[in-house]
Each structure stands twice: as C-alpha cells, then as structure tokens.
C-alpha positions, -999 to 999 in steps of 0.1 A, spaced: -140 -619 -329 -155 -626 -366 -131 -642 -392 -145 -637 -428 -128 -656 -451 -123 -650 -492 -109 -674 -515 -90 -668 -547 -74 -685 -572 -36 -687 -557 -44 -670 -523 -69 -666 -491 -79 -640 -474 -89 -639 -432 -110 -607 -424 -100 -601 -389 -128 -588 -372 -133 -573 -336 -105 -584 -307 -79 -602 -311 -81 -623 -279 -70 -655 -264 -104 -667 -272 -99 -651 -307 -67 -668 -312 -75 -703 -298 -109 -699 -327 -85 -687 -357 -62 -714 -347 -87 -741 -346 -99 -727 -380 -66 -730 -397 -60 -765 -388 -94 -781 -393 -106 -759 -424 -70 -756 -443 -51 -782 -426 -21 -757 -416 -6 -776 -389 30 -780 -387 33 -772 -424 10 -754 -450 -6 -773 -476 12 -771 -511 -21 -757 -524 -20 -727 -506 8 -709 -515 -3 -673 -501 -27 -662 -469 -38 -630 -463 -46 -614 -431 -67 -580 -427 -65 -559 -401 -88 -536 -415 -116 -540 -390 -93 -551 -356 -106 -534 -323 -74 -549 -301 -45 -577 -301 -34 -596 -272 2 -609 -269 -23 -639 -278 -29 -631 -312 4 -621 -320 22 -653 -304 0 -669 -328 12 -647 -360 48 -651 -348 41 -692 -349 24 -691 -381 52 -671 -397 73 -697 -392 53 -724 -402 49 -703 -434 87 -698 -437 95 -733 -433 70 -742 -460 85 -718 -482 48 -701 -487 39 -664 -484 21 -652 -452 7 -616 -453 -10 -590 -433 -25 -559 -445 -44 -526 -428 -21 -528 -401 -36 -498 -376 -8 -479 -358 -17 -493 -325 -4 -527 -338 23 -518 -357 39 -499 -322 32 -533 -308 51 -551 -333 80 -525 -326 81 -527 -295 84 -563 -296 111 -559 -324 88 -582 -350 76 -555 -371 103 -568 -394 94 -604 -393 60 -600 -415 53 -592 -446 30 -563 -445 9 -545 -471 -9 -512 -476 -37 -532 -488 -54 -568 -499 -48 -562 -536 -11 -550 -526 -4 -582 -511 -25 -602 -537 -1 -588 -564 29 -600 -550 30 -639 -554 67 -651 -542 74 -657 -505 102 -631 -495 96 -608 -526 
C-alpha cells in the first residue's frame, strides 16, 4: 500500500493506494500518529482529513477497524473525517457491517473539500 498525502490550507488529503491490509493499516496508523500527531485526539490544526479511495485494490476488516476508530477519534474532537471514491465493493462492505452510515462520504475530493463543518 502507497499513502500519498496533499496538504491544503484547512484540510489533508491521504491517497489510498493499493490494499488495504493489516500491514497497510498498522503503516497508515503509524503515519497519523508520528507525522500529524492524531492519537487519542486530532490536533486543533487540522480541522478536516480526507481519505481517497480512488486507487484501492482491497480492504481488510483491518483497514476498516481502523476507519471505524478514527471516526471516533474525529467525533470526539469535534473535527471532520471524510472519505471519497468509495468503489462499490467497499461500500457493500460497509453495509454489510451496518457502518455505511457512520462516515461521511463524498463523490469526490473537491466535494468533500467544500464542505468545512463536522456533521454538515
């Protein structure tokens, strides 16, 4: 899995490349808290994260244990987490599991961009 990150002025983006794995997960994890220091809580200076889908191959329960967790780390911080590009074999998985309602998801990065209040 590749991670290529973009940063804007209010927002980041994570370019999810390739699979989703344990290994994946583990390495994004590892990113977020040593790079942006999103631990327990997210930093008041980043008040919206981005994650594209665009270019997945696969998920493991893995990867979305780990989006479940950071959702509510974002929720608790009262700061916007966001996926985009979702491909229909995630999205079944995320109804199946019953979280497809748990996330805020966009058609697109400059969908998601555009909207700048957690919940809205």
């Amino acid at each position: 899995m590749e991670i290529n990150t973009i940063k804007g002025d209010n927002y980041i983006v994570f370019q999810i490349i390739g699979n989703f794995d344990q290994q994946g997960a583990m390495y994004l994890r590892n990113k977020l808290i040593n790079e942006y220091h999103i631990g327990e809580e997210v930093p008041e200076d980043l008040p919206h994260v981005i994650f594209d889908f665009a270019q997945i191959e696969s998920i493991s329960s893995s990867g979305i244990g780990l989006l479940a967790s950071l959702q509510r780390t974002f929720n608790k911080s009262n700061k916007l987490l966001s996926l985009t590009k979702i491909p229909h074999s995630l999205q079944q998985i995320l109804r199946v599991a019953n979280l497809i309602g748990v996330f805020t998801i966009y058609k697109n990065v400059e969908e998601a961009i555009a909207n700048k209040q957690p919940g809205s």
